[in-house]
N, C-alpha and C positions, 0 to 999 in steps of 0.2 A: 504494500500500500504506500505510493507517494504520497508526499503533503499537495504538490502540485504535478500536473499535467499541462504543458506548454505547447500549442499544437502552430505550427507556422515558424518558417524559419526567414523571414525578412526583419525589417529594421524593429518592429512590431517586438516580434518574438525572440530576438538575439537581446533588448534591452532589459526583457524581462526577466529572461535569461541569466544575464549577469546581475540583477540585482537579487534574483532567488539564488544567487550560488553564493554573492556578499552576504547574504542573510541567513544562510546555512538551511535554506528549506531543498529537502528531499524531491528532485524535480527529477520528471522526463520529459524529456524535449524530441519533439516528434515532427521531423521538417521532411516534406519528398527532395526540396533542393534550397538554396540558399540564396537571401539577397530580394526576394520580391519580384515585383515589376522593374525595376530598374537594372536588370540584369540587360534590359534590351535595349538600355541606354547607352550611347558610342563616349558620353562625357557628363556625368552627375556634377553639375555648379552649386547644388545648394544645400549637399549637405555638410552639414554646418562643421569645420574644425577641418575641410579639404577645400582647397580654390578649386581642383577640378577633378576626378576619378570615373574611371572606363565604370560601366555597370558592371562587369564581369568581377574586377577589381574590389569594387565596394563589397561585393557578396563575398569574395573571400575576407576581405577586413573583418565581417562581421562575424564569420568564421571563427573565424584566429583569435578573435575579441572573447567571446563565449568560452573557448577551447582553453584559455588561458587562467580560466577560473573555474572552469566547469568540475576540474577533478574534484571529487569524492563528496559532491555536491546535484552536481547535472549529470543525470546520464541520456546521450545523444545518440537519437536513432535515423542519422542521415540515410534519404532514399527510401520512406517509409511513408503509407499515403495511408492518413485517418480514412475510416470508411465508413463511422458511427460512435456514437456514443449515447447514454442511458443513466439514468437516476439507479441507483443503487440503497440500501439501508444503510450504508457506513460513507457513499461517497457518489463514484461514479466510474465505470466502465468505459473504456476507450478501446475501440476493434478498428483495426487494422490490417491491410494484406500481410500481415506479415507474425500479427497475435493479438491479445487482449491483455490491455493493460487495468488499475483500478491507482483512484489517487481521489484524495479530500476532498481537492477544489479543482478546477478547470479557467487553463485562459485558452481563448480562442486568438490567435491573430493569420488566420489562415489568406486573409487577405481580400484580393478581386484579381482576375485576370480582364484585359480588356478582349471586347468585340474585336474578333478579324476581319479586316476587310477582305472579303473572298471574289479577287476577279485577277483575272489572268496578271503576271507581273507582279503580282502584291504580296508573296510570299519570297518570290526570286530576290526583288529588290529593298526587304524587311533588312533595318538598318544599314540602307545603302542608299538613301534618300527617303525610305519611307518610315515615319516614327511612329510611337504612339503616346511620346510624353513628351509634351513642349518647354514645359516648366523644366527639366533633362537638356533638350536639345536643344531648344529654341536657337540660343545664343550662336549655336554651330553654323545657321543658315541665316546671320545678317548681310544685310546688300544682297540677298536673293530673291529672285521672284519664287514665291514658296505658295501653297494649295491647302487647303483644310477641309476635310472631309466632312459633315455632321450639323443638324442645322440646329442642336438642342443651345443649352443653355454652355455647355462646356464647350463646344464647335467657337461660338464666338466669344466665348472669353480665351480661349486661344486663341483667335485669329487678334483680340485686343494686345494681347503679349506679342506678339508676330509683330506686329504693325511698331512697335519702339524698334525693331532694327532690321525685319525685313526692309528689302527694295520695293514687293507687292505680296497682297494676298489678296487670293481667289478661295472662297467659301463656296462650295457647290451642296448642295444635300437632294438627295432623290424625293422627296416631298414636300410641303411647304416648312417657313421656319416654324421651329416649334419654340424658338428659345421669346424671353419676357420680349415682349415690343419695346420698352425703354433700350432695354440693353441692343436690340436692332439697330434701332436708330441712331443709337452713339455710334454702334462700332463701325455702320457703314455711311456713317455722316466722313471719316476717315478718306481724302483723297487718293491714298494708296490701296485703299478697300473694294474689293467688288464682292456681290455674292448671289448666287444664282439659285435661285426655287428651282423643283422637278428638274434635275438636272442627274443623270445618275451616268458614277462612273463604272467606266465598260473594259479599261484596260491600261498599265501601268507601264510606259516604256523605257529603256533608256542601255546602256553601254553595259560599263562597270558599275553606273550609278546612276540612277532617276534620271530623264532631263523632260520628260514628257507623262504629258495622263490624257487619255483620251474619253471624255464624257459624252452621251444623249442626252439631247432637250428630248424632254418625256412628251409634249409638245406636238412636237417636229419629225421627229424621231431619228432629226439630222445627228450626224456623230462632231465634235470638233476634237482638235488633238489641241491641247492647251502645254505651249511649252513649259517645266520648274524644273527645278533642283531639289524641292524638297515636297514631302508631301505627308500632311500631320491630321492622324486619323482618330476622330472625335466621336466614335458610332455605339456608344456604350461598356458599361460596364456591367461584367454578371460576378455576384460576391463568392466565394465558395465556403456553400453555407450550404449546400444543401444535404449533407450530413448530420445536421442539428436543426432541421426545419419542423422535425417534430416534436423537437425537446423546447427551445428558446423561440420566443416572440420572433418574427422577421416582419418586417415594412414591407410594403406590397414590392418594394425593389430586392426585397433578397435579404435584406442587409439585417445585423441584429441591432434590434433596439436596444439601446444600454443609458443608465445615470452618467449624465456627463460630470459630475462631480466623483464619481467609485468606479463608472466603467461595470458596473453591476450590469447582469442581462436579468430577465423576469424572472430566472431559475435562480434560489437561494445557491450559492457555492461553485456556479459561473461567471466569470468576465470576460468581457470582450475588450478589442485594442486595433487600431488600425481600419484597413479599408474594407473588411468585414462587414463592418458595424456602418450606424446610422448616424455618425458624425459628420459635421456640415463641409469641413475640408478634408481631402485626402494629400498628405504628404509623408515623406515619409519622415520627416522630425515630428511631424503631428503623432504621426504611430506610434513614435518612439516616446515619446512624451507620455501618452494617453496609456502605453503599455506599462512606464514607471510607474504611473497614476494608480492603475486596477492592482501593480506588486505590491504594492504598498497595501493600499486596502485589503490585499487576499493577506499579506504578513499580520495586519491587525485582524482578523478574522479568526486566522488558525490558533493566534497566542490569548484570543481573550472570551472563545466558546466556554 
């Protein structure tokens, strides 16, 4: 029986990581791979204590970070994919390909994977012009004429971050916009702004790297080929939560509801941390922050039952 059960191995779950290994709590940490979303980042700018690190990079820092404390504290089961979990009388049950474990309390920080863009090119040229984190990349493709996939709310607060150093940005989305009207209006009041309704892209060109996308006007059903360099893809996110959909509250997007104060979920002796959850930003200091947050409160939990 662990005191804790850590299940995600991004910024999320390495923080919490090392503050249950500082705190002497009985943890197993249960990651399929290391590093989050940012792994598929070519140059990570913001997080905090590095001017710049490859994603690939970051995920082993985080590694090494954990591993450095983890002995006879953390035991880590790299390459290991939760597949459920259950209320127990003494705790909770954690099943996985690979066994079943039981432990006290539970944090989640399993994360979100983003939406793929699925059309020809878009997997060929995945970090070779094409991103899916601006906040990441952004800075990479200043003075470039750059594309933004996605008409919600996140489409054009990316194309807003774009617009301080791209050359241009073109927003295309296959249906109308869905993101606030205020937030429209700012962002393509922007003379370097364009952004197109019913517009859906049909295929991704380019060398050794991006230089083209070719979209229909749904319209028209004319094709054009729109020369970039870069092209930043805003088309959702799904949480991975569906393992605990029928344990823990989820928001109709997936994500778990938790106390922003405790990181508490609705389940007495769960928390949650990171992009999981139903917190209003996803970053990954944010994770990492919110993951300290819920250690702390599962440490005052286990010491004062």
């Amino acid at each position: 029986m662990y005191d804790l059960a850590i299940l995600g191995g991004g910024p999320a779950g390495v923080a919490a990581g090392v503050y249950a290994a500082r705190k002497h709590l009985k943890t197993l940490f249960i990651t399929k791979d290391w590093g989050g979303q940012s792994v598929d980042s070519m140059g990570v700018q913001n997080w905090i204590g590095t001017i710049e690190v490859p994603g690939l990079e970051l995920a082993q820092m985080l590694k090494k970070h954990l591993g450095a404390y983890a002995k006879g504290m953390v035991e880590i089961h790299e390459g290991e994919v939760v597949s459920g979990a259950e209320k127990t009388a003494d705790g909770f049950k954690i099943k996985t390909d690979k066994g079943e474990y039981e432990a006290k309390t539970v944090l989640i920080t399993t994360g979100s994977h983003r939406r793929k863009l699925e059309i020809p090119g878009a997997a060929e040229f995945e970090n070779k012009g094409i991103t899916y984190c601006a906040s990441c990349d952004g800075p990479l493709f200043a003075d470039k004429d750059v594309v933004v996939i996605g008409g919600g709310n996140a489409g054009f607060e990316t194309a807003a971050q774009l617009l301080a150093y791209s050359k241009s940005v073109t927003l295309l989305t296959h249906g109308p916009f869905r993101a606030d009207p205020v937030t429209v209006q700012k962002v393509v009041a922007n003379p370097k702004m364009k952004a197109l309704e019913y517009a859906t892209p049909i295929e991704i060109k380019g060398n050794k790297f991006v230089n083209a996308l070719v979209y229909q006007d749904d319209s028209t059903k004319m094709t054009t080929e729109l020369p970039t360099e870069g092209v930043f893809v805003e088309i959702g996110l799904i949480p991975t939560t569906d393992y605990v959909k029928k344990l823990v509250e989820l928001n109709k997007y997936g994500q778990i509801v938790t106390d922003p104060r405790t990181q508490k979920t609705s389940v007495e002796g769960i928390w949650a941390a990171g992009d999981a959850t139903d917190v209003l930003y996803h970053q990954n200091n944010i994770a990492a922050g919110d993951a300290v947050r819920a250690l702390e409160d599962i440490y005052m939990h286990l010491h004062t039952k």
